[in-house]
C-alpha positions as CSV (number, residue, x, y, z in Angstrom):
1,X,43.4,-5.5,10.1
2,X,45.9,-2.7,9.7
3,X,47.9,-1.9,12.9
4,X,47.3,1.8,14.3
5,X,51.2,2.7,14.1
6,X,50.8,1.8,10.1
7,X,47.8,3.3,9.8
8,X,47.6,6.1,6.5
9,X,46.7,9.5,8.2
10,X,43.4,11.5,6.3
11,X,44.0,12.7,3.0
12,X,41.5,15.6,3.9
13,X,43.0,18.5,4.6
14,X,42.4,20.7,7.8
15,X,40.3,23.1,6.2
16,X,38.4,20.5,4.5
17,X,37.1,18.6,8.3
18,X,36.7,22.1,9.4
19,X,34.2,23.6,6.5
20,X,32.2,20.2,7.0
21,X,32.0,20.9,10.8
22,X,30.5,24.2,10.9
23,X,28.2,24.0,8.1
24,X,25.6,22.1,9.8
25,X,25.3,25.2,11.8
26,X,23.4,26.2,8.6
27,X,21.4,23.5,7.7
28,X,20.3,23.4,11.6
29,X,19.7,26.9,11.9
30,X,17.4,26.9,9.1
31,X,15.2,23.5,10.3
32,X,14.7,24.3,13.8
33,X,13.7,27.8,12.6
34,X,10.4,26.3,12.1
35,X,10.0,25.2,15.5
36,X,11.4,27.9,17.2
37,X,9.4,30.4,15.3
38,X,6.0,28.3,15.4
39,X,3.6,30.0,17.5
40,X,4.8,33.3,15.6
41,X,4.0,31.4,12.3
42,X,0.9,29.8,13.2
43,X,-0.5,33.4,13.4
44,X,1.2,34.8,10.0
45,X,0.5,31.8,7.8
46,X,-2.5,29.9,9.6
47,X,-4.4,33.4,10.6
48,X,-4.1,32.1,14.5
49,X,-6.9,30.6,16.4
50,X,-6.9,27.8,18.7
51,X,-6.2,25.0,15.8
52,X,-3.4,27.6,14.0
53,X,-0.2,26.4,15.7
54,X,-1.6,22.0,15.1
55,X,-1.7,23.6,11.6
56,X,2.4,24.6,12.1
57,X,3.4,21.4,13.7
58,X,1.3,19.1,10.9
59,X,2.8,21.2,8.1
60,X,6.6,20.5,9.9
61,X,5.4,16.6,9.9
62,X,4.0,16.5,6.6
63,X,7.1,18.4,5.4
64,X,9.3,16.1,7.3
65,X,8.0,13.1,4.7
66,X,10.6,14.4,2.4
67,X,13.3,13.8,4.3
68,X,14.2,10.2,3.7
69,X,13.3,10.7,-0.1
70,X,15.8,13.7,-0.2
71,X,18.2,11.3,1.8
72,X,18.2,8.5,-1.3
73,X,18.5,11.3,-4.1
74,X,21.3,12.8,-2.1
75,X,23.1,9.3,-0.7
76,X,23.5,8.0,-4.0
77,X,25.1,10.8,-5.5
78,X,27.1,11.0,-2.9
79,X,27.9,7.1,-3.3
80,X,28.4,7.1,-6.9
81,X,29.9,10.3,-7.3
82,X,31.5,12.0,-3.9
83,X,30.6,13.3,-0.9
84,X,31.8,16.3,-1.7
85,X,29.0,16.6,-4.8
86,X,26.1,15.5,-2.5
87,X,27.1,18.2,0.1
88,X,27.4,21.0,-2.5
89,X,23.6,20.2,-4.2
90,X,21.8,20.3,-0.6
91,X,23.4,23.4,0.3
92,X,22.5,25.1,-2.8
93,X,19.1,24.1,-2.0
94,X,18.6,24.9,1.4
95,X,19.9,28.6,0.3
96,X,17.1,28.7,-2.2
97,X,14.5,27.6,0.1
98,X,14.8,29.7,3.0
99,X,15.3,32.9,0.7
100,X,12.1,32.5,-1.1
101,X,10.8,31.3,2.3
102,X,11.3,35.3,3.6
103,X,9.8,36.1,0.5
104,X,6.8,34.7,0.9
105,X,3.3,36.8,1.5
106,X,1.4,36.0,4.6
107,X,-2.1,34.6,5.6
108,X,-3.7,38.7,5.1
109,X,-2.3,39.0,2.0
110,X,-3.5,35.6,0.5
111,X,-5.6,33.9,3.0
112,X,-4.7,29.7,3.4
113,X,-2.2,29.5,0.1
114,X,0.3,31.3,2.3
115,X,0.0,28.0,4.6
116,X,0.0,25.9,1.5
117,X,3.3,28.1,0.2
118,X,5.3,27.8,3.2
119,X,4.4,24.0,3.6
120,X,5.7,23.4,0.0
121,X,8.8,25.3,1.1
122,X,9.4,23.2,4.2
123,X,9.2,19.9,1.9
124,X,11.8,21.3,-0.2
125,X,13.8,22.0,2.9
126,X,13.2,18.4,4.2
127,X,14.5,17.0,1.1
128,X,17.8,19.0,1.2
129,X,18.3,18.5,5.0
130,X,17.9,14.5,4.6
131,X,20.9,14.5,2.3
132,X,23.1,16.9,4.4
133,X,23.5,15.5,7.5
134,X,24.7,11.7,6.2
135,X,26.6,13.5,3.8
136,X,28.7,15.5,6.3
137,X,28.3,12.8,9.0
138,X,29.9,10.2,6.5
139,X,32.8,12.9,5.7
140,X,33.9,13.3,8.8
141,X,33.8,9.6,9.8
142,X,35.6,9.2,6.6
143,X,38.5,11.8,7.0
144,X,39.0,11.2,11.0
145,X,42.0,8.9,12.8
146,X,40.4,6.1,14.1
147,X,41.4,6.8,17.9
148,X,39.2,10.2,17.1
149,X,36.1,9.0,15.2
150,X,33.8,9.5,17.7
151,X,35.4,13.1,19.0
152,X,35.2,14.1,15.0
153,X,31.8,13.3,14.3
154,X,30.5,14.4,16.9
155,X,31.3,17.6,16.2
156,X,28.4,17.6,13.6
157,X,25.8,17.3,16.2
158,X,27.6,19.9,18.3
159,X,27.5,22.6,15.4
160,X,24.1,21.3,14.8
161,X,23.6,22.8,18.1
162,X,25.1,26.0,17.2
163,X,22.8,26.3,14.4
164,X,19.7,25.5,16.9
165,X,21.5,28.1,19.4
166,X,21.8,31.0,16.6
167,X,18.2,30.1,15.4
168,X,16.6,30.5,18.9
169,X,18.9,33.6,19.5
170,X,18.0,35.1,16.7
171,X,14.5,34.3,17.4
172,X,14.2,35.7,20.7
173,X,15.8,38.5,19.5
174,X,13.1,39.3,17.0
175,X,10.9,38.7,19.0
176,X,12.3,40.6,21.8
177,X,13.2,44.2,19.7
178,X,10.1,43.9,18.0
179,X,6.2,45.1,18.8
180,X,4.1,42.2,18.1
181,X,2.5,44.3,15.3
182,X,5.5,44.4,13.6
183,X,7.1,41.2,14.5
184,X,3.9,39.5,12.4
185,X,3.4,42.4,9.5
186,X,7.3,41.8,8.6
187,X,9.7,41.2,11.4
188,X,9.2,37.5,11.2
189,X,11.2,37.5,7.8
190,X,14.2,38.6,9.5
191,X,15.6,35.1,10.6
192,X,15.0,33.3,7.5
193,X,17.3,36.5,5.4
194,X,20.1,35.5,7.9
195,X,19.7,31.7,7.1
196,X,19.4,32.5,3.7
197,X,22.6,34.4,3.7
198,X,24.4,32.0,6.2
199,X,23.5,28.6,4.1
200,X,25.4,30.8,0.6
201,X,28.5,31.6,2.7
202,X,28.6,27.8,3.3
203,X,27.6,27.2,0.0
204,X,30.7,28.9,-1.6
205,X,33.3,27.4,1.0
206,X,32.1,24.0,0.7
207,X,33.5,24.4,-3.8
208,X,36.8,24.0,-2.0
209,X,36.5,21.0,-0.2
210,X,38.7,18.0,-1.0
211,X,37.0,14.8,-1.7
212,X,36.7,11.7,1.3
213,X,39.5,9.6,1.1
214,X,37.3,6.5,1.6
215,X,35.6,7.6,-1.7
216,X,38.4,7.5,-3.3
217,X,39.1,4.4,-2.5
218,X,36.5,3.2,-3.7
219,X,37.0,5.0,-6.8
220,X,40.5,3.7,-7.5
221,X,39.6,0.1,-6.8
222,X,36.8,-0.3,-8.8
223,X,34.5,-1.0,-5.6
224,X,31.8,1.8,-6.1
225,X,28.6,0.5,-6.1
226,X,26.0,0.4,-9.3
227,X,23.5,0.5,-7.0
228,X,24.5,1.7,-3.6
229,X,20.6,1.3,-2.3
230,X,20.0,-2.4,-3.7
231,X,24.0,-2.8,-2.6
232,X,22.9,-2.0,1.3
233,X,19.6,-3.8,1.0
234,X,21.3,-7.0,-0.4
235,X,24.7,-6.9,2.5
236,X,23.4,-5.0,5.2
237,X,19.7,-5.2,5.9
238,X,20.7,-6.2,10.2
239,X,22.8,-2.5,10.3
240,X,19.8,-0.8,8.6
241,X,17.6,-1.8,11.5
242,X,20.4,-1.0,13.9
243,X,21.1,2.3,12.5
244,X,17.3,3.0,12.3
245,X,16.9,2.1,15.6
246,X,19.2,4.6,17.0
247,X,18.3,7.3,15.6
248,X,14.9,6.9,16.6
249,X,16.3,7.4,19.8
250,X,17.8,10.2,18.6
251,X,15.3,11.8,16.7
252,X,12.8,11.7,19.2
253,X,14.5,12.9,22.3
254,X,16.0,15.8,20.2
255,X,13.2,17.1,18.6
256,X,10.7,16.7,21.8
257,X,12.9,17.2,24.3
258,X,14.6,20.2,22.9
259,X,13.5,21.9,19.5
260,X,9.2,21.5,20.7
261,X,9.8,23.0,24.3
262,X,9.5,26.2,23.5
263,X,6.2,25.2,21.9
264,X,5.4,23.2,25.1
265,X,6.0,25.8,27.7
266,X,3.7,28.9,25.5
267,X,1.1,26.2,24.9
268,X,0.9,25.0,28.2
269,X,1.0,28.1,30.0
270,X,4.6,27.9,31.8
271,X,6.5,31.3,30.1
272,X,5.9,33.2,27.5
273,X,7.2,33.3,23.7
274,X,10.4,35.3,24.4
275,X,11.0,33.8,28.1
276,X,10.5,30.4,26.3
277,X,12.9,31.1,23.7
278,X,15.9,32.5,26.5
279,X,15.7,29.2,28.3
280,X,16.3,27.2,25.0
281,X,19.4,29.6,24.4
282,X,20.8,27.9,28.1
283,X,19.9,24.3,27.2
284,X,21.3,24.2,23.4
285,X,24.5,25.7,25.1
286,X,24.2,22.9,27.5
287,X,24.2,20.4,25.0
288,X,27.2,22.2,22.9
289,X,28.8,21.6,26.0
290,X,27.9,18.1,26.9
291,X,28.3,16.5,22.6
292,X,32.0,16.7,22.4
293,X,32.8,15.2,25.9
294,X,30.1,11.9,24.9
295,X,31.7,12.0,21.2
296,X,35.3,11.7,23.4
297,X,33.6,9.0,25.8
298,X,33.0,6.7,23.0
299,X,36.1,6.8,21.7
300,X,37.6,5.7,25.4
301,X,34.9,3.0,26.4
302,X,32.8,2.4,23.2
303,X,29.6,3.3,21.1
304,X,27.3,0.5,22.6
305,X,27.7,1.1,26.4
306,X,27.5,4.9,26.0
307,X,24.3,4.2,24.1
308,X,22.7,2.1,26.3
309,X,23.1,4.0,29.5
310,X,21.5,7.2,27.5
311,X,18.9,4.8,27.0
312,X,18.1,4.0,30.4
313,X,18.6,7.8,31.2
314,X,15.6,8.4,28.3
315,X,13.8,5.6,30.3
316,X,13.8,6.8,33.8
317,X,13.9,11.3,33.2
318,X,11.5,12.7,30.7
319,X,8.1,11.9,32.3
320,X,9.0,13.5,35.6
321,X,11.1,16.6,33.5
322,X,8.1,17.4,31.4
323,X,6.1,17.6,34.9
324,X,8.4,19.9,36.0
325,X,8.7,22.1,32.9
326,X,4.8,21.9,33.0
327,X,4.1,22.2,36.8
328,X,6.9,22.8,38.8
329,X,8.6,25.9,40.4
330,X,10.6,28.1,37.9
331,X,14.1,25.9,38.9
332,X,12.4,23.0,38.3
333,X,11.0,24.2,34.8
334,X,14.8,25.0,34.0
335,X,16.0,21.8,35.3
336,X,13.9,19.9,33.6
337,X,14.7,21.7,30.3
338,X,18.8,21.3,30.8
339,X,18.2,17.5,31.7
340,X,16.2,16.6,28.6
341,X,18.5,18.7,26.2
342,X,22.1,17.1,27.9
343,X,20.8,13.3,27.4
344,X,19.3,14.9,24.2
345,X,22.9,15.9,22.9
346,X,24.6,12.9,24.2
347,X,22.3,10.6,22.1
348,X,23.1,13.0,19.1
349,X,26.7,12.7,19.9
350,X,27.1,8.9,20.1
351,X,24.7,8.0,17.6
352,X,26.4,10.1,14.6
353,X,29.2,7.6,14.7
354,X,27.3,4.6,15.7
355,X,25.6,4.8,12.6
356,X,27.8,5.5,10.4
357,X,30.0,2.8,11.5
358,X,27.5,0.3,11.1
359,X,28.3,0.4,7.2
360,X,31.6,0.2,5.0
361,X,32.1,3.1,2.9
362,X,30.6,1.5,-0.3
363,X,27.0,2.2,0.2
364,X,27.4,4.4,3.5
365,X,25.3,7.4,2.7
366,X,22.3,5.2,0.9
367,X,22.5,3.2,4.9
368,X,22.3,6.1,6.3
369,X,19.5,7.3,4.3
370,X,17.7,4.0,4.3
371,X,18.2,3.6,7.8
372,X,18.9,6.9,10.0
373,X,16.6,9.0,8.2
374,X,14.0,6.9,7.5
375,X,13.9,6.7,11.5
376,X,14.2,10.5,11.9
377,X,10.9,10.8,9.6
378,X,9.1,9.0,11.7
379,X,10.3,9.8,15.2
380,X,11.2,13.4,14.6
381,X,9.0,15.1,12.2
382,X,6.0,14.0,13.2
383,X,6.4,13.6,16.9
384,X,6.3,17.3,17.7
385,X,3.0,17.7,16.4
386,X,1.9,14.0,18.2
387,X,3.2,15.5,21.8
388,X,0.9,18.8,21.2
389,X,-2.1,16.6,20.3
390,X,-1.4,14.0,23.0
391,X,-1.7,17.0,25.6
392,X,-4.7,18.9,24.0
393,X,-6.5,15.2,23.7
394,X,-5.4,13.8,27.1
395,X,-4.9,17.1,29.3
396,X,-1.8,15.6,30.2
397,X,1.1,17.6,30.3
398,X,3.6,14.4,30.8
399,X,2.6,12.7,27.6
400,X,5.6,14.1,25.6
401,X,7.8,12.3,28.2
402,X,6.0,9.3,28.4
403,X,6.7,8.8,24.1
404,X,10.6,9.1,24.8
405,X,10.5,6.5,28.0
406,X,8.7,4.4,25.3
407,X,10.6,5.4,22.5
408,X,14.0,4.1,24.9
409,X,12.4,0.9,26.2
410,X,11.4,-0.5,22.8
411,X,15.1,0.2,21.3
412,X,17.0,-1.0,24.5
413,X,16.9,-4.7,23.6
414,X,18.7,-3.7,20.1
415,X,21.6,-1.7,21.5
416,X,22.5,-4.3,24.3
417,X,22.2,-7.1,21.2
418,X,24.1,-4.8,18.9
419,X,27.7,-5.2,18.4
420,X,30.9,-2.5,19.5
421,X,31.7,-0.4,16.3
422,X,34.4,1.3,17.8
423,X,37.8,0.5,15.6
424,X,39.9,-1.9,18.0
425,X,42.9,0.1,17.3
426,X,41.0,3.1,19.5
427,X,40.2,0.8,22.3
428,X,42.9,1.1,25.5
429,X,44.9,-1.8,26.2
């Protein structure tokens, strides 16, 4: 094991970390859209009704489907031919989907096929998002000093946040300036022109990235994979299990306890659309906040104990946080939204690196894939719509927080059996 004082510094310059950083600010702006903007598209594509915004949340499941599909396309190029090439594809995707997604006509123009339209849209979405993420997640990894892994890519999940921030400003923003006759006839296209525009400008700064050192490694030694899916499958089935595992933890407590509660409070009857949208503004800035400090923590006392104390956290808090948000005074609806979105962030923060340290660089984006976004399929997509069913079905306002504290108790057991993936150099003597 090389000593830290020997250790090469990263090959990629600063520009290079920094254009990876920010540009899941894009690729999250224009994904949480969907969610943030729900109840105001369940009414332009789905015509409205009582079933209308189900309809939204099914189509975001059924879209979500993609995701670990696009995830293999995009991790093996990225494994057989750069990161850098796999990052570039996706963007120019995502660009394409959310311009002809503001485009589009709506439900008076063309009755269900604008639900069918948009739907088809949101799977091609899917399938770029699943290759972004591991693709920058793995670059940053890649390009960081050891001692600052966890800092570095955590910074991923924070801009992620920034992304979520700018979507549900922009949002409430819309939605605010606008009458609701105009926010449905053509306001609603607003958003998805910004993302549109945002996810080029990343588009173009991303052609000057340099390539990750660890690929090039790779590429000089002769050690990139044929087959980087059959390559994981074959060497690292345990750290697929692991890394899906975690981000089911993840997934779930991110996209329940932060990107459906606006959903949760209109649909329950808390606040309204634009008051919804202004607490989610506080709690993404919350979890800005709170990602870099976990990402920092890891680096000090390790991946697996942060982890497992999140756990516990997403074990004890969101059955009696959804209560409040559901039931409580107005403090208590904000409290209970800032406490699900912080533990929400942390597990985002830890995770990124937790993952992608559970694999070597040969093969890392096709684990990833195979492993973190498989979970995320499963545990993100289609859990928003599940939490809005559970409540209609069971008149139970809780039941969101009662699939995390399940979610947490059933991946516990893994992270205390897991092992540290924290580079011993980073550890304090």
């Amino acid at each position: 094991m090389m000593d830290a004082g020997k250790r090469e510094p990263p090959r990629i310059s600063r520009a290079s970390m920094a254009i990876a950083a920010i540009s899941t600010i894009v690729e999250w702006y224009d994904f949480t859209l969907y969610l943030y903007f729900a109840t105001v598209l369940s009414r332009v594509f789905f015509g409205g009704g009582e079933v209308s915004l189900l309809a939204t949340l099914a189509g975001f499941a059924v879209s979500y489907c993609m995701r670990p599909l696009g995830a293999v396309v995009f991790g093996h190029i990225g494994d057989r031919l750069g990161r850098r090439h796999t990052m570039l594809l996706s963007m120019a995707l995502v660009t394409l989907a959310m311009l002809v997604t503001a485009l589009l006509p709506d439900y008076d123009q063309i009755g269900p096929a604008a639900g069918a339209l948009l739907l088809l849209l949101r799977c091609a979405m899917a399938f770029s998002v699943g290759g972004e993420y591991t693709g920058v997640v793995a670059y940053l990894l890649e390009g960081a000093h050891d001692h600052r892994r966890g800092l570095v890519t955590s910074l991923a999940s924070a801009a992620s946040e920034v992304g979520a921030l700018l979507a549900v400003a922009v949002s409430a923003l819309t939605v605010g300036l606008l009458s609701h006759a105009r926010l449905d006839a053509w306001g609603w296209r607003i958003p998805f022109f910004v993302g549109a525009a945002l996810a080029g400008s990343i588009w173009i700064a991303r052609t000057s990235m340099q390539e990750s050192p660890d690929f090039e490694r790779q590429r000089a030694h002769g050690t990139v994979p044929a087959s980087p899916v059959r390559h994981t499958l074959v060497h690292h089935r345990a750290a697929v299990l692991r890394t899906f595992a975690i981000s089911a933890l993840g997934s779930i407590t991110y996209y329940v306890g932060i990107t459906y509660v606006p959903a949760f409070l209109h649909s329950t009857g808390t606040l309204g659309e634009g008051e919804s949208l202004g607490l989610s503004t506080v709690a993404a800035v919350a979890v800005i906040l709170v990602t870099p400090l976990v990402g920092l923590l890891s680096d000090r006392v390790g991946r697996k104990p942060v982890l497992v104390v999140l756990a516990v956290l997403c074990i004890v808090l969101p059955l009696t946080m959804f209560t409040f948000m559901a039931r409580g005074s107005h403090a208590q609806v904000v409290l209970g939204a800032l406490a699900l979105a912080c533990v929400a962030g942390g597990v985002s923060a830890v995770g990124a690196p937790a993952t992608a340290e559970q694999f070597p660089g040969e093969g890392r984006l096709s684990g990833l894939a195979l492993g973190a976004t498989a979970a995320t399929a499963i545990f993100g997509g289609m859990t928003p719509f599940l939490a809005e069913l559970c409540i209609q079905w069971l008149q139970w306002p809780a039941a969101p927080g009662a699939m995390i504290a399940l979610t947490a108790l059933a991946v516990l057991p893994v992270l205390l059996a897991m092992p540290e993936t924290r580079p011993a150099w980073s550890r304090p003597y």
